[in-house]
C-alpha positions as CSV (number, residue, x, y, z in Angstrom):
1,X,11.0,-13.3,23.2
2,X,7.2,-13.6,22.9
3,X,6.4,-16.8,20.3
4,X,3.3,-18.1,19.1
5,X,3.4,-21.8,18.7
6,X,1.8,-22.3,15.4
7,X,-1.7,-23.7,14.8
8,X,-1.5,-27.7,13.7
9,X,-3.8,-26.7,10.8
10,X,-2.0,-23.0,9.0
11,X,-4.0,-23.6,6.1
12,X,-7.2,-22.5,7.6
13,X,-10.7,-24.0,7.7
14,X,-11.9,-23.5,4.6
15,X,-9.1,-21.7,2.0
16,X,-11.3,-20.7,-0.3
17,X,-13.5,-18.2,1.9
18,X,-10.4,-17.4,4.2
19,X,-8.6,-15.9,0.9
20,X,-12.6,-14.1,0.5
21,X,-11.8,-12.6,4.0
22,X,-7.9,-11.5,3.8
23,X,-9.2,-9.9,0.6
24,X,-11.8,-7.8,2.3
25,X,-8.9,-7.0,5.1
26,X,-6.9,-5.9,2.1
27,X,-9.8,-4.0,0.2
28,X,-10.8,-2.5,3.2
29,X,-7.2,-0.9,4.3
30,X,-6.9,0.0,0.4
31,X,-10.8,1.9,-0.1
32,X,-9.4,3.8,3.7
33,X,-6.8,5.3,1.8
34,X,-8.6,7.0,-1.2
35,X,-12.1,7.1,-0.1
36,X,-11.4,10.4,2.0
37,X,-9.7,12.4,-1.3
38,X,-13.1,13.0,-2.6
39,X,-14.9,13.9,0.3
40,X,-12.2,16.4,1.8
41,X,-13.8,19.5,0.6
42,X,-17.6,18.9,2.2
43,X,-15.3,17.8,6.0
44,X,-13.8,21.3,5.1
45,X,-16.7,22.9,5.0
46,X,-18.7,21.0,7.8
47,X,-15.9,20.4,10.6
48,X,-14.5,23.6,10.6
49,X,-10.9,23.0,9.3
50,X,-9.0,25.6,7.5
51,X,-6.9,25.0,4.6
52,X,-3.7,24.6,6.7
53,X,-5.4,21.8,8.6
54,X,-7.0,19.8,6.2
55,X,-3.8,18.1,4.8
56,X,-3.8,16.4,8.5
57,X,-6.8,14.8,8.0
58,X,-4.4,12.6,5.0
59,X,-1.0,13.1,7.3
60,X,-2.2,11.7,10.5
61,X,-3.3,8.5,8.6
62,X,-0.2,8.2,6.9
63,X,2.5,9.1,9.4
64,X,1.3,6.5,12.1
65,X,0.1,3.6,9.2
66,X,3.3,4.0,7.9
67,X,5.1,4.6,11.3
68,X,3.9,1.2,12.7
69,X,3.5,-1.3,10.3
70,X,7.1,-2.6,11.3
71,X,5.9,-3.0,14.6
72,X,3.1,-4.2,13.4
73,X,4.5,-7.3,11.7
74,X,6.9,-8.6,14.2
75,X,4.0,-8.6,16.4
76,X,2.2,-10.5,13.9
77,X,5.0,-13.5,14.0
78,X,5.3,-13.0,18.1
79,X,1.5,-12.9,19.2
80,X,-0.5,-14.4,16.4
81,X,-1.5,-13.5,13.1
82,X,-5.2,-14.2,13.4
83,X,-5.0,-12.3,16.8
84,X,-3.8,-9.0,15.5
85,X,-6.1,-9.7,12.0
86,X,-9.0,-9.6,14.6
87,X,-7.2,-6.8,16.5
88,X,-6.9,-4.8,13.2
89,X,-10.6,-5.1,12.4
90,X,-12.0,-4.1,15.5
91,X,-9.7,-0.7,15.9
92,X,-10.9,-0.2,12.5
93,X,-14.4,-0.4,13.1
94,X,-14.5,1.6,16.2
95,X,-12.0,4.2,14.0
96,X,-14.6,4.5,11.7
97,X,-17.2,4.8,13.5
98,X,-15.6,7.6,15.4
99,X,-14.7,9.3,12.3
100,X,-18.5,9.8,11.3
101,X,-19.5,10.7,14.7
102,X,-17.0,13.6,14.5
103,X,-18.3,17.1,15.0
104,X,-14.9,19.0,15.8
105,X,-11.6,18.8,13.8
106,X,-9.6,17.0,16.9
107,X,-12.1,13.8,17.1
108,X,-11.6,13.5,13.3
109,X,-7.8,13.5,13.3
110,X,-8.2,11.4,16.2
111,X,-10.6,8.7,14.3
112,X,-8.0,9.4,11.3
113,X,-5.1,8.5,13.5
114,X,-6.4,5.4,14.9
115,X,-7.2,4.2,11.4
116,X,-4.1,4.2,10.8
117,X,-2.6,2.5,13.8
118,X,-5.4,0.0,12.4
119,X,-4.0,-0.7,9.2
120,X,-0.4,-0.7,10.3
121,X,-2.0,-3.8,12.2
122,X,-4.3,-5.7,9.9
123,X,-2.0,-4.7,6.6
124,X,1.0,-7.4,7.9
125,X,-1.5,-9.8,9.2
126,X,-3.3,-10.2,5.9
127,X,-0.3,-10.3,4.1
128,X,1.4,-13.0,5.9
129,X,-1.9,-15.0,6.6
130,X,-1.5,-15.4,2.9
131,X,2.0,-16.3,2.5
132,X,1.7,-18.6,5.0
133,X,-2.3,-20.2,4.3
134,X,-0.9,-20.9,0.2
135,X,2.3,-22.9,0.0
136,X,4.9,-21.2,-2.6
137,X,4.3,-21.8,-6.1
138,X,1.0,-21.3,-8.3
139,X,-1.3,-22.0,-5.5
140,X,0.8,-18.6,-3.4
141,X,0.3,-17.2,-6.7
142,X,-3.6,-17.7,-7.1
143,X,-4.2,-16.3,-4.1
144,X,-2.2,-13.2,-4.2
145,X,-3.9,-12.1,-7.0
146,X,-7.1,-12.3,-5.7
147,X,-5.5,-10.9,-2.7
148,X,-4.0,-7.9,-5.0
149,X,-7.0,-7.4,-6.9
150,X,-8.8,-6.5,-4.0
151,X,-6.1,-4.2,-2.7
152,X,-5.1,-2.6,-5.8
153,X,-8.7,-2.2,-7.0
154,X,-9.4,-0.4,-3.8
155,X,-7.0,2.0,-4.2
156,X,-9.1,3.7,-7.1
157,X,-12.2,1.9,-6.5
158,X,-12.3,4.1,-2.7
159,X,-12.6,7.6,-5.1
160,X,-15.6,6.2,-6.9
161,X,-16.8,5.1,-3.7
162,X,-16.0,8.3,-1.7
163,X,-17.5,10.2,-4.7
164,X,-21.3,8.5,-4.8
165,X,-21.0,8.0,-1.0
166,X,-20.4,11.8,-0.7
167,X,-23.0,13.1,-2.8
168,X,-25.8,10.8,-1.8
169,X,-25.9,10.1,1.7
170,X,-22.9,13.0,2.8
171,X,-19.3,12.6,3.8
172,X,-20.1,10.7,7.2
173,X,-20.9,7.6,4.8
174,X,-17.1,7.3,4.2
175,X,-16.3,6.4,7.2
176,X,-19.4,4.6,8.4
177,X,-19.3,2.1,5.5
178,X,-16.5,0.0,6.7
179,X,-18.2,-0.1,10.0
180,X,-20.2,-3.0,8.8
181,X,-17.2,-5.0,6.7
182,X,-14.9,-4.2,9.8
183,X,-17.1,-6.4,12.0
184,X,-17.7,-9.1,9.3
185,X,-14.3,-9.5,9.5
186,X,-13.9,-9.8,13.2
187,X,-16.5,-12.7,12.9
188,X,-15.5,-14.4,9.9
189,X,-11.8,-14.5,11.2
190,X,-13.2,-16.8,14.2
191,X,-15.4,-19.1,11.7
192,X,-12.9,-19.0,8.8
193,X,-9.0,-18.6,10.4
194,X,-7.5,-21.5,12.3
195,X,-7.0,-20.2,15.9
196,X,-3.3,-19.4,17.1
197,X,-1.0,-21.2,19.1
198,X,-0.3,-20.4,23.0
199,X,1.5,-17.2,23.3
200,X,5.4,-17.5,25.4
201,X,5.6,-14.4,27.4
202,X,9.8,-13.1,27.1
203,X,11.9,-10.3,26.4
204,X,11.0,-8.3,23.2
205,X,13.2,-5.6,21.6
206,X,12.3,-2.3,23.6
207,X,14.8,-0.4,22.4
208,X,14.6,-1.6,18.2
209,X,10.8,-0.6,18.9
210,X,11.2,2.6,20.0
211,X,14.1,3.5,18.0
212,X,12.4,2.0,14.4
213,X,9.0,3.0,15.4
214,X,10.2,6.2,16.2
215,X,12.1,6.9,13.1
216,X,10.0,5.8,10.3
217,X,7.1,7.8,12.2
218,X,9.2,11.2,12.3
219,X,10.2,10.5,8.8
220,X,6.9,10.0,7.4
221,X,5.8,13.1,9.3
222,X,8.6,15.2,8.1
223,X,8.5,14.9,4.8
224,X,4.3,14.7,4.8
225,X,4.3,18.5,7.0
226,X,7.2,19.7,5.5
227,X,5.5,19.4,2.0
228,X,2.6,21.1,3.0
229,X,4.0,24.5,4.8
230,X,7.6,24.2,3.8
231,X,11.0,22.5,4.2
232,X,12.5,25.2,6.3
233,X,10.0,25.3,9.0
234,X,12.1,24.5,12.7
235,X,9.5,21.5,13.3
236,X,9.9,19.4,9.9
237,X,13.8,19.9,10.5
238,X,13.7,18.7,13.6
239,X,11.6,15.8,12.7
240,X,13.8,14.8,10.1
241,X,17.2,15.2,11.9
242,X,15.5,13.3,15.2
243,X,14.6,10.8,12.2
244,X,18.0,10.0,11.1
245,X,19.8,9.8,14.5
246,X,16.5,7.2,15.8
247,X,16.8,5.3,12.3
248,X,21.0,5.0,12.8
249,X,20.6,3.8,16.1
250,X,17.9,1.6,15.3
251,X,19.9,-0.3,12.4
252,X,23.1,-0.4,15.4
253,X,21.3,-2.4,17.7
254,X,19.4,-4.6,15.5
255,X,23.3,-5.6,14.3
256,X,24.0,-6.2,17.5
257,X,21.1,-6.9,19.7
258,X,20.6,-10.4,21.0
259,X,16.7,-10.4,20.0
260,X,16.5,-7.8,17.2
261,X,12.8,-6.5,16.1
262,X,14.3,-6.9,12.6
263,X,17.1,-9.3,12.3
264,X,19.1,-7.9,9.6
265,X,19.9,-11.5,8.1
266,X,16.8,-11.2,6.7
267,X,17.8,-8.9,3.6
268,X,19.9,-11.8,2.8
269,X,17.0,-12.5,0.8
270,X,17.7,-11.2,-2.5
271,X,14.2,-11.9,-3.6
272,X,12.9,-9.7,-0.5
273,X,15.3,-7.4,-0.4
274,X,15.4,-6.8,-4.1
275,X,11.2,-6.4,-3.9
276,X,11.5,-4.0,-0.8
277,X,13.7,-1.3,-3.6
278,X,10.8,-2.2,-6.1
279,X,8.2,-1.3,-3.4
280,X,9.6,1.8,-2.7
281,X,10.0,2.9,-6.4
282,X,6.5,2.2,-7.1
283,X,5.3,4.0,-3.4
284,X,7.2,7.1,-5.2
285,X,6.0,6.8,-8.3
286,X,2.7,4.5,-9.4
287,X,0.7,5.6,-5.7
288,X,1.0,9.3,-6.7
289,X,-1.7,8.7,-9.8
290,X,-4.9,8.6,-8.2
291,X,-4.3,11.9,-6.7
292,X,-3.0,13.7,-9.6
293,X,-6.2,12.2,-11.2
294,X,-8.0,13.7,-8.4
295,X,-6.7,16.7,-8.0
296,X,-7.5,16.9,-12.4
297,X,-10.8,16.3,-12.5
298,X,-12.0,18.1,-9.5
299,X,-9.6,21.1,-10.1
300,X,-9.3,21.8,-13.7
301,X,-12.0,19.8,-14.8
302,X,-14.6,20.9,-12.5
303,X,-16.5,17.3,-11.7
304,X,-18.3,16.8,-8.8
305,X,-17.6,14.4,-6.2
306,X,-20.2,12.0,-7.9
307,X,-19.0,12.7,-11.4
308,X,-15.1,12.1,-9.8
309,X,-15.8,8.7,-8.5
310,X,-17.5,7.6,-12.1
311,X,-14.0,9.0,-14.0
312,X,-12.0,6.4,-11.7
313,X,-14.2,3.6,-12.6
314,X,-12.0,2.7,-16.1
315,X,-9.1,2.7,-13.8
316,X,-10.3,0.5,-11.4
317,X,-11.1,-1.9,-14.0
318,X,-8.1,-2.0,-15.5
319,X,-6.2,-2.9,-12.6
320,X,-8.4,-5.2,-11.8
321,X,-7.7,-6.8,-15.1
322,X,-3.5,-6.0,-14.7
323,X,-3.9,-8.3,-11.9
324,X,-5.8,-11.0,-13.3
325,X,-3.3,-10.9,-16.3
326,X,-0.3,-10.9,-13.3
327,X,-0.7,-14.4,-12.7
328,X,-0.6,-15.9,-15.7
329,X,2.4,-13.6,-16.8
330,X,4.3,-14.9,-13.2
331,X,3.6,-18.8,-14.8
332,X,5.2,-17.9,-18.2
333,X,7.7,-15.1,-17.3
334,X,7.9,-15.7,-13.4
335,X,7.9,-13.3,-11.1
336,X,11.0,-11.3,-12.2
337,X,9.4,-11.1,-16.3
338,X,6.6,-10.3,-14.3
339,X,8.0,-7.0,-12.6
340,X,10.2,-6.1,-15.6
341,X,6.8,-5.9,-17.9
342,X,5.4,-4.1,-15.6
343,X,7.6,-1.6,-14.9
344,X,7.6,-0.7,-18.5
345,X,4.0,-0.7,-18.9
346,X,3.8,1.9,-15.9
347,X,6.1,4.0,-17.5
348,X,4.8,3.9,-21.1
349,X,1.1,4.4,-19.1
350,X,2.6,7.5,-17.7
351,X,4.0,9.0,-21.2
352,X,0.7,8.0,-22.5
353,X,-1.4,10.1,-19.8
354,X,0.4,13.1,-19.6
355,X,-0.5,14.5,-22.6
356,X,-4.1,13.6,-22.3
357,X,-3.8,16.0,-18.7
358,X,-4.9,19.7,-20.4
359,X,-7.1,22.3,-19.0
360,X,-9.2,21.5,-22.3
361,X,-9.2,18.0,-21.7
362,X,-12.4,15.8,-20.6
363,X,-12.1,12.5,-19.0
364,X,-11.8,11.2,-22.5
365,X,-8.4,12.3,-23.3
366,X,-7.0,11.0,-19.7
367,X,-8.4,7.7,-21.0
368,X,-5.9,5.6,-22.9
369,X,-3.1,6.7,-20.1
370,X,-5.5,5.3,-17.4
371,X,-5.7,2.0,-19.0
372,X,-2.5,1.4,-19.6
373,X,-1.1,2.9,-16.1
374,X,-4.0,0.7,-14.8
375,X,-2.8,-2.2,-16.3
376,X,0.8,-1.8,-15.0
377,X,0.3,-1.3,-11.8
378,X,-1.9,-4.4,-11.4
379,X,0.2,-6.8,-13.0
380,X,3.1,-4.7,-11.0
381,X,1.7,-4.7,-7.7
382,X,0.9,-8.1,-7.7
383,X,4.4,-9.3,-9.0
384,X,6.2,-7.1,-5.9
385,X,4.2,-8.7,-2.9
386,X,4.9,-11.8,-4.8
387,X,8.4,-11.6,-4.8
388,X,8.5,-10.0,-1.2
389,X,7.1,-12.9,0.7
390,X,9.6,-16.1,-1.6
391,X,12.0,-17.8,0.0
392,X,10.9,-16.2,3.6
393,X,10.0,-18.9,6.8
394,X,7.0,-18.9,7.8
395,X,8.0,-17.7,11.5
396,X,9.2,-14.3,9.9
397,X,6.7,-13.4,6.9
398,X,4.5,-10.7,9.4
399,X,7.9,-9.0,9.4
400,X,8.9,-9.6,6.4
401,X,4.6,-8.2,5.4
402,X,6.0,-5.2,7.9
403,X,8.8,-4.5,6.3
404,X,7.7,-4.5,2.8
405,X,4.6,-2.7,3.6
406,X,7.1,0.1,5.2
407,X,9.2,1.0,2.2
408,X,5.7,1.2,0.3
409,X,4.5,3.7,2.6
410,X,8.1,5.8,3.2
411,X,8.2,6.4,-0.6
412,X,4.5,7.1,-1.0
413,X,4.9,9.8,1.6
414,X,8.3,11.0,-0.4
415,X,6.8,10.5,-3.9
416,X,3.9,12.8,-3.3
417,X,5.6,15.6,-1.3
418,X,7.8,15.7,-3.9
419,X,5.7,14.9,-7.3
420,X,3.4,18.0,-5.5
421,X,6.1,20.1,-5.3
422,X,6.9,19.8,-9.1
423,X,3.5,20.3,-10.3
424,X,3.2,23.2,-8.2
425,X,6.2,25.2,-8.8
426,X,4.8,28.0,-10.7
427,X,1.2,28.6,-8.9
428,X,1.7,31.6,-7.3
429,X,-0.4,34.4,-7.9
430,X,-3.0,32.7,-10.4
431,X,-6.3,32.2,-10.3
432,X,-9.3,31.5,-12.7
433,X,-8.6,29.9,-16.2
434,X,-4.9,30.9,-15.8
435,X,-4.8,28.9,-12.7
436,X,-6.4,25.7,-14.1
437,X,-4.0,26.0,-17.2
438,X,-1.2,26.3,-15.4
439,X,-2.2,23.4,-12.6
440,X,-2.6,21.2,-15.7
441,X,1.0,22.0,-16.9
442,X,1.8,21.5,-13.4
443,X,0.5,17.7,-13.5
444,X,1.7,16.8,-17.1
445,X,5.5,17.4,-15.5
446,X,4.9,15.5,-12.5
447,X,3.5,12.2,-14.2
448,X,6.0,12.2,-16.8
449,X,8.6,12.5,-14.0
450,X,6.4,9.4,-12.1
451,X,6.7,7.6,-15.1
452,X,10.8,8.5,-16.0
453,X,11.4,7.4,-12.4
454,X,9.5,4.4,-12.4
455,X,12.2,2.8,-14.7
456,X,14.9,3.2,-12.1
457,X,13.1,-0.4,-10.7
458,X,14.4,-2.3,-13.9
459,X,18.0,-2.4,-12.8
460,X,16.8,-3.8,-9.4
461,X,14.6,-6.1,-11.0
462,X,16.6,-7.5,-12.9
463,X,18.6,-8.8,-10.1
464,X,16.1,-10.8,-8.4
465,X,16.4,-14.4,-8.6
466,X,15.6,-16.6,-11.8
467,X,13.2,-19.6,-11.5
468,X,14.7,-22.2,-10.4
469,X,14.7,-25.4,-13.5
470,X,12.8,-28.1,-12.2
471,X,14.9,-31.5,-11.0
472,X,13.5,-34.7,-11.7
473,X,14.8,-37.6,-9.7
474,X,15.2,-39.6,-13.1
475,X,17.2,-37.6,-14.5
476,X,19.7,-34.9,-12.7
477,X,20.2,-32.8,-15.5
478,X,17.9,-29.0,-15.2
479,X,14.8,-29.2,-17.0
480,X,13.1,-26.2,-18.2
481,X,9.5,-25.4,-16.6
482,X,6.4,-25.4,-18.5
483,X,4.7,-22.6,-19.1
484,X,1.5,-24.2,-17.5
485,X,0.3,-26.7,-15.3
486,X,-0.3,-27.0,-11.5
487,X,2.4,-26.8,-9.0
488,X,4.9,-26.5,-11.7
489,X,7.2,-23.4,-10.6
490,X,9.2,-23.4,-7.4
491,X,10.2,-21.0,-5.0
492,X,11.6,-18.3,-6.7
493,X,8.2,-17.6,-8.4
């Protein structure tokens, strides 16, 4: 099997400005993923793509982000993690850069496409660089925020971006602008990330890679196409069938393979596994918002890409603060308290924004729902990642990053095929002010569904581990943990 002896010095150089980097990896993977929403309409209308096509400018991004970020981690524990951060960046940059050049609908999905292979790269590698840079406890738990806080913020922070981008310099900007941070970070990983250990050359799991890669790819395709022309069509059956047989073989050899991709022992974890089912829930649920909120005040509202980006900027603001507030709710509640108040805020966010989502609405009635959905999914987000890399050794956390990072895609892919499908059920034949009513009715179903499935999580939260009472050597007996004070919790938080 390949291995990469570990660096004498994990920690880094300096921690402080290698956690500054692995945020930028995170913010820039998270501002990829919204930042084209806004600008889809002006590509439309330059590159030549028809409605049918547009949607692959989104799918081929998803299917081979999501598709590879197994792959992606494993490779991260095999080959280095500051190798394939450094990796990431650079397919990044030259993705983005291709993307801006484009003049024809194929070198777009191409530049689209390898973005995403670039992500399913530098997503596990920043992940894990953190998990293993911060030992576990408040100082893992410091860093993830800031770590979250740059990826969560750039989640909604990308459509104000994408909108101000769009209408001031054109919709080239969007991808140019990580041109710049793409190569910062190829430079500041060499000053700022201790260097990795030789690389042992072996056998690697051929058949686990093609078989998983393979699977999860033609899963994520299938339900992304078959939302967009219909469930029925020969290709997204195909897809999904081919998916199942790949995935079943793939879960039969890593049981009995001699050097599996992903050893199954590993969901013996019940803090992992248990935040792999939380992941999911909130990929289905909680990642479907900021393009309802799109598709609201663009659609039915009628804003401009500009006017767009400046609606997302409460919600990028409170999630910012939801993760800030994360970390002091994992050192009084731990991580479990954490999730469970979260999963409830998202929820009672979601019941809270519906209503707000009418065709006479203004950005001003959406606003309480934002905040509070804001708020939850920054104090949840946090909280999951948290919980996802406890407990794991440090030679598995870029496949445990991969793994994680895989359900959250999966069920972002399912949630918004499906949340889509709800909204639009009764569409057909509208147009005008009936249309725009109706779209809003559409959208008020779909995020109270969001928000009713969102609570299926508590269950599984509720199972994940309770922090551990701290031993003294004095005296044998559990005592509780304070609510505050460095290096205070242990492993389970």
């Amino acid at each position: 099997m390949f291995s990469s002896h570990p660096s004498p010095h994990p920690g880094g150089r300096r921690p402080g400005w290698s956690l500054a980097l692995l945020a930028l990896g995170h913010l820039i993977i998270s501002l990829d993923f919204t930042i084209i929403y806004v600008a889809l309409p002006d590509i439309a209308a330059d590159i030549g793509f028809t409605p049918h096509t547009l949607q692959w400018v989104v799918t081929a991004y998803a299917v081979l982000y999501g598709g590879f970020l197994l792959l992606g981690g494993r490779l991260c524990d095999l080959l280095g993690r500051r190798r394939m951060f450094v990796l990431g960046m650079a397919l990044y940059g030259v993705a983005c850069l291709l993307g801006g050049l484009a003049t024809t609908p194929g070198v777009l999905l191409a530049a689209r496409g390898l973005q995403g292979l670039a992500g399913a790269v530098l997503f596990p590698a920043v992940l894990a660089l953190v998990n293993t840079t911060f030992a576990e406890g408040p100082q893992r738990n410091r860093a993830l925020t800031i770590w979250a806080m740059a990826g969560a913020g750039g989640l909604t922070a990308g459509s104000l971006a994408g909108g101000v981008l769009t209408q001031t310099l054109g919709w080239q900007a969007v991808f140019y602008v990580n041109v710049p941070l793409a190569l910062a970070g190829v430079v500041g990983a060499f000053a700022l990330l201790s260097a990795d250990g030789r690389v042992t050359w072996g056998s690697i799991d051929v058949p686990g890679t093609l078989t998983g890669t393979g699977g999860v790819t033609l899963l994520i395709y299938a339900v992304a196409h078959g939302s967009e022309t219909g469930w029925t069509q020969t290709e997204v059956l195909a897809a999904a069938a081919l998916a199942v047989l790949l995935l079943a073989a793939f879960v039969r050899i890593q049981a009995r393979g001699r050097n599996p991709l992903m050893p199954l022992q590993l969901f013996h974890n019940r803090s992992l596994s248990g935040a792999v089912v939380v992941i999911l829930v909130f990929g289905l649920t909680m990642n479907a918002v900021p393009y309802f909120l799109t598709l609201y005040y663009q659609d039915v509202l009628g804003f401009s890409a500009l006017e767009t980006g400046l609606a997302f900027l409460a919600s990028t603001l409170s999630i910012t603060a939801g993760s800030f507030l994360s970390e002091r709710l994992i050192q009084r509640l731990g991580t479990r308290g954490t999730l469970l108040t979260g999963i409830i805020v998202n929820a009672a966010g979601a019941g809270l924004l519906a209503p707000g989502l009418r065709v006479d609405g203004s950005a001003l009635t959406t606003l309480a729902g934002v905040i509070v959905v804001g708020l939850g999914m920054g104090a949840t987000y946090t909280a999951m990642w948290n919980a996802a890399g406890t407990g794991v050794a440090e030679h598995e956390q870029g496949l445990a990053s991969g793994v994680a990072s895989t359900a959250l895609q999966v069920g972002t892919a399912a949630g918004l095929a499906l949340l889509v499908a709800v909204a639009n059920h009764d569409l057909t034949g509208l147009s005008g002010t009936a249309l725009r009513a109706a779209s809003a009715e559409g959208m008020r179903t779909a995020v109270l569904t969001l928000g009713a499935v969102m609570l299926l999580a508590v269950p599984v939260a509720l199972k994940l581990p309770r922090p551990r009472p701290r031993i003294t050597a004095r005296d044998n007996r559990p005592q509780p943990v304070p609510a505050r004070g460095p290096a205070q919790l242990h492993s389970t938080d």
